[in-house]
C-alpha positions as CSV (number, residue, x, y, z in Angstrom):
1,X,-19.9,6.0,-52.7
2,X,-19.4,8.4,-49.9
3,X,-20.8,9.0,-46.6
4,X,-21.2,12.2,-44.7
5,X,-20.0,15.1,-46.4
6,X,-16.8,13.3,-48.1
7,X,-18.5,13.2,-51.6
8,X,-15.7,15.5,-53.2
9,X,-13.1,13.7,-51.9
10,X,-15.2,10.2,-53.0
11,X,-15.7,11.3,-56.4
12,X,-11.8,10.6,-57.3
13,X,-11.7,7.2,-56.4
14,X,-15.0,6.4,-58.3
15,X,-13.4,7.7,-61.4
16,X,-10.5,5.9,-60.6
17,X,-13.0,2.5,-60.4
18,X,-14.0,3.5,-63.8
19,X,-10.5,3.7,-65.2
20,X,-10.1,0.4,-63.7
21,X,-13.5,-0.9,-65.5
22,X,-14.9,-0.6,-61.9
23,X,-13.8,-4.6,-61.4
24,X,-14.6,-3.4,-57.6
25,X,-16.0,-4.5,-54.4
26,X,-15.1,-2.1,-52.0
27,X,-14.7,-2.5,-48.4
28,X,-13.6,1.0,-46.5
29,X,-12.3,0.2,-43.1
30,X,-11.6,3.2,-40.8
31,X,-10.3,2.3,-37.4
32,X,-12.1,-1.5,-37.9
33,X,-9.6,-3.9,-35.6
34,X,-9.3,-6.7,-38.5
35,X,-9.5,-10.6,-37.8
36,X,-6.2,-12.6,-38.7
37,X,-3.6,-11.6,-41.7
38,X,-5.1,-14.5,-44.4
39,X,-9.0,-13.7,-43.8
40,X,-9.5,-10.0,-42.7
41,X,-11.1,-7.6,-44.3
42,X,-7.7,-5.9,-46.2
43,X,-8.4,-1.6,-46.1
44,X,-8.4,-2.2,-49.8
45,X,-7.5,-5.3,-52.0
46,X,-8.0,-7.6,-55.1
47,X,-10.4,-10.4,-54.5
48,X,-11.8,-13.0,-57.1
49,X,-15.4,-14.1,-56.7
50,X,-15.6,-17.7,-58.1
51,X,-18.9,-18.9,-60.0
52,X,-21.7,-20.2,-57.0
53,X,-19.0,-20.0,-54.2
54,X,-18.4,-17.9,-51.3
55,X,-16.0,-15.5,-51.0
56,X,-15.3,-13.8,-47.2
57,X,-13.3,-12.0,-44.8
58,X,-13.7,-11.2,-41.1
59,X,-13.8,-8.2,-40.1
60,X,-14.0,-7.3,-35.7
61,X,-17.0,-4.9,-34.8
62,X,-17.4,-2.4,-31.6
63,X,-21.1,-1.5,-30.6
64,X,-20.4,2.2,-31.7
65,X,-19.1,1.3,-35.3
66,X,-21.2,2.3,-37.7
67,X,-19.9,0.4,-41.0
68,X,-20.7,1.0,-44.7
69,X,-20.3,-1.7,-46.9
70,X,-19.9,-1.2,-50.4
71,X,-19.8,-3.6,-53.4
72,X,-18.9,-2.3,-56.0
73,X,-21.0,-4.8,-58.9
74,X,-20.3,-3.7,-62.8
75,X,-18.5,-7.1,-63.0
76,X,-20.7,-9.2,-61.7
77,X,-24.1,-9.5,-59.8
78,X,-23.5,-10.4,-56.3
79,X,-25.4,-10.6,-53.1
80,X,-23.6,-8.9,-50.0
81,X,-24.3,-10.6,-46.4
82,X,-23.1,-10.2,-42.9
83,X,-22.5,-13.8,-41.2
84,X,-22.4,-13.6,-37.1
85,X,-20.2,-15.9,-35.1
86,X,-22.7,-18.7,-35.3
87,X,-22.7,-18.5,-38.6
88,X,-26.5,-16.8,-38.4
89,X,-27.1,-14.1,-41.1
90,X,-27.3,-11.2,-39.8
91,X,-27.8,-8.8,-42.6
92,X,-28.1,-9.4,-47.4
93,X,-28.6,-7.4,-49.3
94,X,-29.1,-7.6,-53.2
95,X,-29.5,-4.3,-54.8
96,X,-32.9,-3.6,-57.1
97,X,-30.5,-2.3,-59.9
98,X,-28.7,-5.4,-60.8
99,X,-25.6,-4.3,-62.1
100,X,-25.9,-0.9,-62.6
101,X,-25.1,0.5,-59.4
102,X,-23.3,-0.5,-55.9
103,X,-24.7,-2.8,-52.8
104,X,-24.5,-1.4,-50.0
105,X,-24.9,-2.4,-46.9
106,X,-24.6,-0.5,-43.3
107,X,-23.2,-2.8,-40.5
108,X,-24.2,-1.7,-36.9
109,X,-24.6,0.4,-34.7
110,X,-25.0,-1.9,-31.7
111,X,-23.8,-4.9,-33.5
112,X,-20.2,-6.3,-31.5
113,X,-18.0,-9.1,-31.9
114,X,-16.9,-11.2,-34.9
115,X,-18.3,-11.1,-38.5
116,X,-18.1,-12.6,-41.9
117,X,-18.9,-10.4,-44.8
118,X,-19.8,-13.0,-47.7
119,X,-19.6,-12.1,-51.2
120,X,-21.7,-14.4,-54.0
121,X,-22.5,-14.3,-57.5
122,X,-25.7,-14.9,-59.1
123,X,-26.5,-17.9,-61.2
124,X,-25.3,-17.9,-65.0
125,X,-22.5,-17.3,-64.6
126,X,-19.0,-19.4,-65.7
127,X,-16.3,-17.2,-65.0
128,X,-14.6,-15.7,-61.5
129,X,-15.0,-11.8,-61.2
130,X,-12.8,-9.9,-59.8
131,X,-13.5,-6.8,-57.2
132,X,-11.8,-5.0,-55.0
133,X,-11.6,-4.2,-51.3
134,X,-12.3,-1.1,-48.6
135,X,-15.1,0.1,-45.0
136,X,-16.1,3.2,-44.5
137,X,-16.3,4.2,-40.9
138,X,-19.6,6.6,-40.7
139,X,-19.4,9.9,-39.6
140,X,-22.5,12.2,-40.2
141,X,-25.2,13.5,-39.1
142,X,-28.5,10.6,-37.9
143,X,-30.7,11.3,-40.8
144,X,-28.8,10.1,-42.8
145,X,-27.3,7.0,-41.0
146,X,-31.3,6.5,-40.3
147,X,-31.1,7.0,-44.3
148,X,-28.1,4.2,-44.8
149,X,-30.1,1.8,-42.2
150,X,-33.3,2.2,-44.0
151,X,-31.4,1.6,-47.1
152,X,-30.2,-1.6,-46.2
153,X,-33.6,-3.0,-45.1
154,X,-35.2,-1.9,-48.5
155,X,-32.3,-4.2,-50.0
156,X,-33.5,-7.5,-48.7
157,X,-33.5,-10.1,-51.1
158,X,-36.9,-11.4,-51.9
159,X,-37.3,-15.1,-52.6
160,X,-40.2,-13.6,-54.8
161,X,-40.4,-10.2,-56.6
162,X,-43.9,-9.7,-57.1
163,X,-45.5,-6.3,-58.2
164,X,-46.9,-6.1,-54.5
165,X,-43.2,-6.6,-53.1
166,X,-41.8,-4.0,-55.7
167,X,-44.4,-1.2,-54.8
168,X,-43.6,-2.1,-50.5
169,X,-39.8,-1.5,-51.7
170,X,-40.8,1.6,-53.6
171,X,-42.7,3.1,-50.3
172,X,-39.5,2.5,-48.5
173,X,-37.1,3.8,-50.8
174,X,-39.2,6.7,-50.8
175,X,-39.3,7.2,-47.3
176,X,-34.9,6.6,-47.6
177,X,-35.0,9.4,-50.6
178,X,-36.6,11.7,-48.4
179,X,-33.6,11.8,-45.4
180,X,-31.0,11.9,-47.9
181,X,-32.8,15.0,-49.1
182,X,-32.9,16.1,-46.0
183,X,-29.1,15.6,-45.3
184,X,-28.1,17.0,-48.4
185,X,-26.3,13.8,-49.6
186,X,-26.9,13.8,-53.4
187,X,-24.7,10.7,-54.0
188,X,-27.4,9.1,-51.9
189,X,-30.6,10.5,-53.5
190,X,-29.0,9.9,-57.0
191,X,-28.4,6.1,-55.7
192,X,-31.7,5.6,-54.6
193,X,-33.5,7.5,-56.9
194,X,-32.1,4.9,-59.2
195,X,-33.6,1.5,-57.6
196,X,-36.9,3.9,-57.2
197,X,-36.8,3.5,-61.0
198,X,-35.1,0.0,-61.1
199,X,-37.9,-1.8,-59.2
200,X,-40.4,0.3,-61.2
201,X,-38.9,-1.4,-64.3
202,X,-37.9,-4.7,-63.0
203,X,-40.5,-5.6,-60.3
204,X,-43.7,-3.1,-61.0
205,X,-43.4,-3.0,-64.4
206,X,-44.8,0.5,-64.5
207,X,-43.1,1.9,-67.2
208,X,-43.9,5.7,-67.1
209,X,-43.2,5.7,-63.7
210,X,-39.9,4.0,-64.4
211,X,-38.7,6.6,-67.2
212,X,-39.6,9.3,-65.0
213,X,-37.7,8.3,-61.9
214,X,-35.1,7.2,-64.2
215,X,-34.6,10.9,-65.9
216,X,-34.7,12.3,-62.1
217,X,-32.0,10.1,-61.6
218,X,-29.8,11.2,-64.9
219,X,-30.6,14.3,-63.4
220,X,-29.1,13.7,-60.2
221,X,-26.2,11.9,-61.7
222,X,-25.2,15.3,-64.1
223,X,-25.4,17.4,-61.1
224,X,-22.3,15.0,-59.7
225,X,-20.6,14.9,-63.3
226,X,-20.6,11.4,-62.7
227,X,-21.2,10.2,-66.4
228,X,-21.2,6.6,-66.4
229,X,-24.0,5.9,-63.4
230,X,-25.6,8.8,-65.7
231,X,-25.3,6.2,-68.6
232,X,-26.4,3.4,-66.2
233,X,-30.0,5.2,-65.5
234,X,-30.3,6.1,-69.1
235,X,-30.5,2.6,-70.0
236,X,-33.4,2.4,-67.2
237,X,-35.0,4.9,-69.7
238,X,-34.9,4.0,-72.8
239,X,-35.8,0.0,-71.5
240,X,-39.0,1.8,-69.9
241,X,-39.4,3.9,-73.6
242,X,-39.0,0.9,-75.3
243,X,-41.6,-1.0,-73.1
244,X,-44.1,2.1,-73.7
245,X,-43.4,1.8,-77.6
246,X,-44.5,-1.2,-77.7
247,X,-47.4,-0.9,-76.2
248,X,-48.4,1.9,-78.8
249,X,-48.0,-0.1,-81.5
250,X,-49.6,-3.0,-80.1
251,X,-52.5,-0.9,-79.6
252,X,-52.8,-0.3,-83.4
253,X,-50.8,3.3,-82.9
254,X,-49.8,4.5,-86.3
255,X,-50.0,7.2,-89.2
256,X,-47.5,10.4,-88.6
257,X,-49.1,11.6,-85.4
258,X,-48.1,8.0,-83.4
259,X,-44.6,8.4,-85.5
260,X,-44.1,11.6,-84.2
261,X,-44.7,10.6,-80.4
262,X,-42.6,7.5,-81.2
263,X,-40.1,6.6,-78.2
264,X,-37.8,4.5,-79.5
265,X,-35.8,7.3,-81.6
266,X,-34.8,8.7,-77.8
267,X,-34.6,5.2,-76.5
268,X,-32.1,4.0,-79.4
269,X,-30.1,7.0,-78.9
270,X,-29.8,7.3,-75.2
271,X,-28.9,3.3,-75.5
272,X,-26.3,3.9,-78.1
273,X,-24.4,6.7,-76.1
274,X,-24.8,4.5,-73.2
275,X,-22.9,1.8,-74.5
276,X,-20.1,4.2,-75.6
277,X,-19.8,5.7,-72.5
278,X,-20.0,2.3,-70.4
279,X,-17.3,0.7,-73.3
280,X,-14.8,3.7,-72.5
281,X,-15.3,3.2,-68.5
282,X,-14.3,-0.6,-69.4
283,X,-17.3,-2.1,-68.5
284,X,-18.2,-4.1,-70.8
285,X,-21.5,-6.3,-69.5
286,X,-22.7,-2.5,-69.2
287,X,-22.3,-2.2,-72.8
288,X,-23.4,-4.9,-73.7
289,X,-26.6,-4.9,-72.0
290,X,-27.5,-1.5,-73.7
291,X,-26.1,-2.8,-77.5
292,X,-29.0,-5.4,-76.4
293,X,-31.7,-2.8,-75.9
294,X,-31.2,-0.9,-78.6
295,X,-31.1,-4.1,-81.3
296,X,-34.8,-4.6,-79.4
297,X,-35.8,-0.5,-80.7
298,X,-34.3,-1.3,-83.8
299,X,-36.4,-4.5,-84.0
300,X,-39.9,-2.5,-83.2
301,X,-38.9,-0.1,-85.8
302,X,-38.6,-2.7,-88.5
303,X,-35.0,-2.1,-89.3
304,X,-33.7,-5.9,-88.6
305,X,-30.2,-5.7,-90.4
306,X,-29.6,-2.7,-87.1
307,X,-31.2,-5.1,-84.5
308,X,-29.2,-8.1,-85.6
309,X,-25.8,-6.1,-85.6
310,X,-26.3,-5.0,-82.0
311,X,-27.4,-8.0,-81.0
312,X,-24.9,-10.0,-82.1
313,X,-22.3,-7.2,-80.7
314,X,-24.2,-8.4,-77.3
315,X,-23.8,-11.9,-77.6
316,X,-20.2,-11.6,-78.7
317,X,-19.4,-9.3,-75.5
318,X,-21.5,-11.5,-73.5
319,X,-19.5,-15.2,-74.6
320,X,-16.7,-13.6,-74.1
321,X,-17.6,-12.7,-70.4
322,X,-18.4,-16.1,-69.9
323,X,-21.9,-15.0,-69.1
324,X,-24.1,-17.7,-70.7
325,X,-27.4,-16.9,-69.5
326,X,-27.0,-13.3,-70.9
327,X,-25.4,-14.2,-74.4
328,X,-28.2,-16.6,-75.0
329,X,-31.0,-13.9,-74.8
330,X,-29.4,-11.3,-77.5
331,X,-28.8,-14.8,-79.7
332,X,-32.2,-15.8,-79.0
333,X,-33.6,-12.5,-81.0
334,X,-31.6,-13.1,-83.6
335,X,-33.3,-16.5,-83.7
336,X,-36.5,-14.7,-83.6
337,X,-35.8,-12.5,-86.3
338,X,-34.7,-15.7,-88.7
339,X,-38.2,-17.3,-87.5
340,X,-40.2,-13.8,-88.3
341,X,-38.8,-13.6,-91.7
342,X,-39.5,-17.7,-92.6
343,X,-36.8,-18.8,-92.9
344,X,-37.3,-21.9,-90.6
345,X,-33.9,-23.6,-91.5
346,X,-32.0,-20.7,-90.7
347,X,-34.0,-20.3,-87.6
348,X,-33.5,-24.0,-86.4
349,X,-29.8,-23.4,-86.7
350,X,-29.9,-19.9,-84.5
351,X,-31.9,-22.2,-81.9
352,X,-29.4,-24.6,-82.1
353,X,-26.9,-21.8,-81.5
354,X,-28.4,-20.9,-78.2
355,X,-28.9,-24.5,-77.1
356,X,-25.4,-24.5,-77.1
357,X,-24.5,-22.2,-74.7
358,X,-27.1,-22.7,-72.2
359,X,-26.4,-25.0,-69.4
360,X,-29.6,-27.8,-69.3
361,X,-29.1,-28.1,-65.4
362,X,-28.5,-24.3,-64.5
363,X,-30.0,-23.0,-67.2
364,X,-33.5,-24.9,-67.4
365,X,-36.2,-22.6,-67.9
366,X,-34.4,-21.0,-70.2
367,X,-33.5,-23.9,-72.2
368,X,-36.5,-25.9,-72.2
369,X,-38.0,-22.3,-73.9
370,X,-35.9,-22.0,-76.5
371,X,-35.9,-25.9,-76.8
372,X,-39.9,-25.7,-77.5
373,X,-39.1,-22.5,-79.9
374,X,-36.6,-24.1,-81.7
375,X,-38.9,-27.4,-82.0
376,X,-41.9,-25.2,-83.4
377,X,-39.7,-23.9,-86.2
378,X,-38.7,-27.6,-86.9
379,X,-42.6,-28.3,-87.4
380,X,-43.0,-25.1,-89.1
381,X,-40.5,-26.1,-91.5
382,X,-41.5,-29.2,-92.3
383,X,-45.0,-28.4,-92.8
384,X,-44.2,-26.3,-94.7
385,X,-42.1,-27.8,-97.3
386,X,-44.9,-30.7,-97.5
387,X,-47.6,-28.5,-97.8
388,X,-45.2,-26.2,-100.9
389,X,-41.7,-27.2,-101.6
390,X,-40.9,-24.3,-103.5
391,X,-42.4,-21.7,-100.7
392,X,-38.8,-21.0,-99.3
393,X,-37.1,-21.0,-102.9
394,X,-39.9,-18.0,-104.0
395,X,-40.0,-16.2,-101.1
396,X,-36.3,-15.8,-100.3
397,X,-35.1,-13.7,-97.7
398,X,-37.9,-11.0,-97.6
399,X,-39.4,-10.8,-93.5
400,X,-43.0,-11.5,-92.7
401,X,-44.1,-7.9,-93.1
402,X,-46.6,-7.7,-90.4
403,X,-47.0,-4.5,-88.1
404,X,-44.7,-5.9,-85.6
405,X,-42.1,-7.7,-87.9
406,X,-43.6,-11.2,-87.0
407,X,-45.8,-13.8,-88.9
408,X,-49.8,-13.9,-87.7
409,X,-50.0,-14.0,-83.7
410,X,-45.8,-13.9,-83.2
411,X,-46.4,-10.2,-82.0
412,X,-43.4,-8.6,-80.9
413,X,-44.1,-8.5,-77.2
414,X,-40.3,-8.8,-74.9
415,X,-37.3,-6.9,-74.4
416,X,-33.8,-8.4,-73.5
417,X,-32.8,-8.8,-69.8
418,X,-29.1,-9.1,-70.1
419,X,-28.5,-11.0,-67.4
420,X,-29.9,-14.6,-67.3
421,X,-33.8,-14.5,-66.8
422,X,-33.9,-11.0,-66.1
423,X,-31.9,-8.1,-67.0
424,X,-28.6,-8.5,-64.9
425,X,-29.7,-11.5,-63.0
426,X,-31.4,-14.8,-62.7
427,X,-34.5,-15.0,-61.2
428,X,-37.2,-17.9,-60.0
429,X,-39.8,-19.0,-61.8
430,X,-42.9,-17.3,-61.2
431,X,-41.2,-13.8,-60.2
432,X,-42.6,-10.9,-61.3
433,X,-41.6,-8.7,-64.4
434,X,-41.2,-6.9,-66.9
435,X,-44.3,-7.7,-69.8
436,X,-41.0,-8.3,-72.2
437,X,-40.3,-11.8,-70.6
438,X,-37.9,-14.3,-72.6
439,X,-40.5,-16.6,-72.6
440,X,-42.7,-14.7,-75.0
441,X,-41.8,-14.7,-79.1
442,X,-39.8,-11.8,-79.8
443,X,-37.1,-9.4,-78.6
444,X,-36.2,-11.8,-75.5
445,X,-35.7,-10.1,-72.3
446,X,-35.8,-11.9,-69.4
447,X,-33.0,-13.9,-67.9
448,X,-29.1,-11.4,-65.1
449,X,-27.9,-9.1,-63.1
């Protein structure tokens, strides 16, 4: 991203990131005096974040710099922070849209002397990512370095998201929104227009109030022909569609009047060309996240052989990003699709699957949930076949053909987060979210950014 009025000349190197597959976290240094050769901050270079360890660089500051701090996250979900001399943080930041957009982070004014700036991934995750490196030294006008400032404290990380929280970050992203405007930055209103609709989603799980600040932000992003962050708040939309689908058919919605106000044809095909645009851009956890999504639209519309394709696209993109936390959400709606259509043995085995790839130590809410799923389809199963032997031998391979795809009380209540316990990122137990948790039966959703 730029700052001040260099968004034309910004826009070339974001493309560029994209061509790349935007494997980024960028560092602009303008007139910065840098720490020693081996541990500055580099003006720009190649940096590999490995999985729960530090990466950092030192970077010298003057009481007049003004610093932005970008990280650049489409390969990975990190948390940015500022270390002082002490080793005291000074500053973190963790962005409310997960992957799908930058943190950012404004170092000073007023701030002097020597500073680590400490890059992290989230839980989940097996592989290093890579990123790359550059500072931005601000020059603009003060509403909008008022604007970056504001932005920076509205990206505290929380040690628990809670609906309250969400709605405290929404007030001050709103208050941020409102300088930009007043600067004319549309890079920045487009950015935070985004989280506006990322903590609605996420946090507040208001999902009307998430499409709409979602659509604002596609909006924004088509005025700056930036296509892929475009694709990266349509996903925000149809997720918010999907979750408002749902809740029409749950509340007995039906006959050709519901089917015509029916979301999830929009949500399926703004998630669809999503993933192709985020596939040609190279990034690939992007597109895999939507494939995700719109396996879940295809579930609540009954058409399982669609959901299970795209999901198992997900889980395939996801293994091979060495993401296990988000491959073992797509895998566990295939599971749920086995367990909806009674087939018990093939569901056991899809359980099994997941099992697998989940870690028992870094991994353990999820996998003492799918551990009891899996263990109530063994039950199932058995019962079952005591109770009729023949049951699975008649009934074959037709699905449970209740309103929402599931047997008796397995209503189809949770989306996928593609990334760990939430979409794009781990989270703690007892956080808020979306109603589509993992924990509930059917399309799971909660893990990773």
């Amino acid at each position: 991203m730029c700052v001040g009025n260099d968004r034309q000349a910004s826009l070339p190197l974001r493309r560029a990131a994209a061509a790349l597959g935007r494997l980024a976290a960028v560092l602009l240094i303008g007139g910065v005096q840098l720490a020693s050769a081996n541990e500055s901050c580099s003006a720009r270079q190649v940096i590999v974040v490995e999985p729960q360890k530090d990466w950092r660089c030192t970077v010298n500051v003057e009481p007049q710099d003004a610093l932005v701090v970008r990280v650049d996250q489409h390969d990975g979900d990190f948390v940015l922070s500022l270390q002082d001399a002490r080793g005291q943080q000074a500053l973190s930041v963790d962005s409310p849209t997960r992957r799908a957009s930058s943190e950012i982070l404004l170092i000073g004014p007023q701030l002097s002397g020597e500073y680590a700036l400490i890059v992290r991934t989230k839980a989940g995750v097996a592989n290093p990512h890579r990123a790359s490196l550059t500072i931005d030294r601000f020059t603009g006008p003060a509403g909008l370095l008022t604007g970056l400032a504001e932005l920076t404290r509205a990206s505290a990380p929380s040690e628990r998201d809670t609906a309250e929280s969400g709605q405290a970050r929404i007030v001050q992203l709103q208050s941020v929104l409102l300088r930009f405007e007043s600067a004319g930055a549309l890079e920045w209103q487009s950015e935070t227009q985004l989280r506006i609709a990322a903590t609605y989603f996420w946090t507040v799980n208001d999902w009307a109030a998430a499409a709409s600040a979602a659509s604002l932000a596609m909006d924004a992003f088509t005025r700056m022909d930036d296509a892929v962050m475009r694709a990266e708040a349509s996903v925000i939309r149809a997720a918010s569609l999907l979750e408002i689908g749902s809740a029409i058919k749950g509340a007995g919605g039906h006959g050709r009047a519901a089917e015509a106000q029916s979301p999830f044809d929009e949500a399926t095909d703004l998630l669809n060309s999503a993933a192709a645009v985020l596939q040609r851009a190279g990034l690939r956890y992007g597109q895999a996240q939507a494939l995700n999504f719109a396996g879940v639209g295809f579930f609540y519309q009954d058409n399982y052989a669609a959901a299970r394709a795209h999901y198992d696209q997900a889980a395939s993109i996801f293994r091979a990003l060495g993401d296990r936390s988000s491959a073992a959400l797509p895998m566990q709606n295939i599971a749920h699709i086995d367990l909806g259509s009674g087939d018990y043995a093939k569901a056991i085995t899809s359980f099994r699957a997941v099992l697998e790839v989940l870690d028992q130590s870094a991994d353990a809410g999820q996998y003492v949930t799918v551990l009891i799923r899996g263990g109530a389809a063994l039950v199932d199963d058995r019962s079952r076949n005591l109770r009729d032997p023949g049951f699975r031998r008649r009934r074959g391979a037709q699905p449970a053909r209740t309103r929402h795809g599931l047997p008796g009380n397995r209503r189809s209540r949770s989306l996928s987060d593609l990334s760990g316990t939430r979409l794009g990122a781990a989270t703690s137990a007892g956080s808020a979210g979306s109603s589509l948790l993992a924990d509930q039966p059917h399309p799971c959703r909660r893990s990773a950014a």
